[in-house]
C-alpha positions as CSV (number, residue, x, y, z in Angstrom):
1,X,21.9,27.0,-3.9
2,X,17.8,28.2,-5.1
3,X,15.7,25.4,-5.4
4,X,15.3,24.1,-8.9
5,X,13.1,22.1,-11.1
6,X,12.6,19.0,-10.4
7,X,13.3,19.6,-6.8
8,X,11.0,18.5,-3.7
9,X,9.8,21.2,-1.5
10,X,11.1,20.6,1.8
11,X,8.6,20.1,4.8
12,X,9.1,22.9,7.2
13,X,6.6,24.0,9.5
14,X,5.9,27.6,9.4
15,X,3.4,30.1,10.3
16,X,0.0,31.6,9.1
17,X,-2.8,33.7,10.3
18,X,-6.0,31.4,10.8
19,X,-9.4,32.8,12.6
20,X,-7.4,31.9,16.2
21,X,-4.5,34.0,15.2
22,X,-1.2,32.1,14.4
23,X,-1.2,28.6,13.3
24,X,1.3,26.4,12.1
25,X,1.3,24.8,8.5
26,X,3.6,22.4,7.4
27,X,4.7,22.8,3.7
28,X,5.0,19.2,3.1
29,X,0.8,19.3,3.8
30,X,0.4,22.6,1.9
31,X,2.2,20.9,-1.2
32,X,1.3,17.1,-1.3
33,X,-0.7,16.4,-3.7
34,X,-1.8,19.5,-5.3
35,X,-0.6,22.5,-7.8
36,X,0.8,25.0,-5.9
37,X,2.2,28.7,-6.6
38,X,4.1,30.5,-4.1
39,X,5.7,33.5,-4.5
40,X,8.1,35.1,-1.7
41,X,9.1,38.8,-1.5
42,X,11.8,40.5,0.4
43,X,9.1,42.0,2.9
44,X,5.7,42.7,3.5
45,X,4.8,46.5,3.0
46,X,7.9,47.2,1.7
47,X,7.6,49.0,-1.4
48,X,8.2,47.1,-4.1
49,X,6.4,44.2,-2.9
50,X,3.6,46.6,-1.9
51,X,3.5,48.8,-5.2
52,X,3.9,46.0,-7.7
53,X,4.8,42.6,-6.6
54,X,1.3,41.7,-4.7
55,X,-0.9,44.0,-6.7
56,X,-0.1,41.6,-9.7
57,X,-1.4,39.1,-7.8
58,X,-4.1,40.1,-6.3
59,X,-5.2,42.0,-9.3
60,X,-4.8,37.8,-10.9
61,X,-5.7,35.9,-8.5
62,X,-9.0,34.0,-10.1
63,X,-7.0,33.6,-13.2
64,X,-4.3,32.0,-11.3
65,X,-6.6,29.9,-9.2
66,X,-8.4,29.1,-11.9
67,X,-5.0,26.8,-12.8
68,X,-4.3,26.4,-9.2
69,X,-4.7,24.4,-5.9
70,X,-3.6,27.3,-3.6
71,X,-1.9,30.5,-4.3
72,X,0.5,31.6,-1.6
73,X,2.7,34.6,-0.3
74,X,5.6,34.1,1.5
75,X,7.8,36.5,3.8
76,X,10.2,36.7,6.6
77,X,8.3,38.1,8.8
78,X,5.5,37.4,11.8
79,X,2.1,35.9,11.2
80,X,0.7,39.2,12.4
81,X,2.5,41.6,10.0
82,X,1.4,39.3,7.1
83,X,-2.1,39.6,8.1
84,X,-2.2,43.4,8.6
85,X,-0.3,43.4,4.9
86,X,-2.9,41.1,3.4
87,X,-5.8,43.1,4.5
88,X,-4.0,46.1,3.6
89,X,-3.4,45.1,0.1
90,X,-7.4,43.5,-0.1
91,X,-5.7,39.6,-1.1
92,X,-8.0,37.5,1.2
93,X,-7.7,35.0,-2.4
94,X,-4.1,34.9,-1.2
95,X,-2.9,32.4,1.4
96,X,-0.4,34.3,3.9
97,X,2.8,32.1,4.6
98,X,4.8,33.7,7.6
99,X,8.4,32.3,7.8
100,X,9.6,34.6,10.8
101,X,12.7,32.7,11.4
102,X,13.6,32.2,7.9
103,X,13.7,28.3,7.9
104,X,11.6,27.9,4.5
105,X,13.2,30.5,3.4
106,X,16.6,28.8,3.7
107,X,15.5,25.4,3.1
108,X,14.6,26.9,-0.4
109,X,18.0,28.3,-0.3
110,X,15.9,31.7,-1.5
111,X,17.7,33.7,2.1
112,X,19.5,37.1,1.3
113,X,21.4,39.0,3.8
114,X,19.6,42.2,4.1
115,X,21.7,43.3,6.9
116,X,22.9,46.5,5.2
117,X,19.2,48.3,5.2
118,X,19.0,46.5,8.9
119,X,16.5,44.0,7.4
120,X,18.6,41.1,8.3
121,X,17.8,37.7,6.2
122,X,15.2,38.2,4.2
123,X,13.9,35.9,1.4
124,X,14.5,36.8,-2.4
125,X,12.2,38.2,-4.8
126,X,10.3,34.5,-6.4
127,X,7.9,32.8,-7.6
128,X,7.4,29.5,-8.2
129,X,4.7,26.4,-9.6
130,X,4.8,23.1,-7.6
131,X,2.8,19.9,-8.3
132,X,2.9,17.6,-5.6
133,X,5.7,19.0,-4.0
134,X,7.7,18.8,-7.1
135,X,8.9,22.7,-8.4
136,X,7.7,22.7,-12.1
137,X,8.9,26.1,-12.6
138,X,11.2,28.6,-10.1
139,X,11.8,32.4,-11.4
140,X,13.9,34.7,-9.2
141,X,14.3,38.6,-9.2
142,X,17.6,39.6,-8.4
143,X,17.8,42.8,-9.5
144,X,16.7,45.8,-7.1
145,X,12.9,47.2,-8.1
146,X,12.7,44.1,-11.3
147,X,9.4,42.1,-10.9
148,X,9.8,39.9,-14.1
149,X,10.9,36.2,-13.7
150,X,8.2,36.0,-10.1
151,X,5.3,38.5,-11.6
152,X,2.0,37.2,-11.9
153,X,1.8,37.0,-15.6
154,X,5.1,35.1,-16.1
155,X,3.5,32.6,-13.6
156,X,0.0,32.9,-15.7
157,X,2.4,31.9,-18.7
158,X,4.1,29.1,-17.1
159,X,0.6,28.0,-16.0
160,X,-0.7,28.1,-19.8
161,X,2.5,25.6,-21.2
């Protein structure tokens, strides 16, 4: 079952890619005490995520920190790959979250079997707000190519209410 409203964010250590190279992060940290958006996509340079998920963001990203603590990217994959992607896609505003084993990602119960396109688990397409740890607001894409309910500017809405 997604994580809902009114949920906590579960503490989970996972990866990102600090001046050393890997480092671990503990959600609980990331969250406490602060507004938070994360948004997770199936993969990084996969095409829809490349082409139109991340763009939004980065495209957004003062106007979203303007509202914001941090503004964070999540995928399943290595802290390595998310750092080539976030240099590739010019969103240094953008904190990189890599969940190589898919813990978060299944804590958050946002895991989907990607198996078929030999992907394995991967996370769903979301987004969602957080204040101290607490999810104000969770939108997830289920259909194939649809960024709506995790694009930047439903977030910037969400942000505005």
């Amino acid at each position: 079952m997604p994580i809902s409203v009114g949920d906590k964010i579960p503490n989970v250590t996972i990866k990102t890619n600090g001046p050393d190279g890997p480092e671990n992060i503990s959600t609980g940290e990331l969250f406490a005490g602060k507004r938070v958006v994360l948004f997770g996509v199936p993969g990084a340079f996969t095409p829809g995520c490349s082409n139109t998920h991340m763009p939004g963001f980065v495209i957004k990203a003062d106007k979203v920190l303007e509202k914001v603590d941090t503004l964070a990217c999540m995928a399943v994959n290595d802290a390595f790959v998310m750092r080539a992607w976030q240099k590739d896609q010019n969103a240094e505003a953008i904190l990189m979250l890599a969940d190589g084993n898919a813990e978060f990602t299944h804590a958050l119960g946002m895991e989907k079997d990607a198996s078929g396109a030999c992907m394995g688990v991967r996370s769903l397409r979301f987004a969602l707000i957080a204040e101290d740890g607490v999810v104000t607001y969770v939108g997830i894409d289920t259909e194939r190519g649809v960024v709506d309910k995790s694009s930047v500017d439903t977030i910037l809405a969400h942000l505005q209410g």
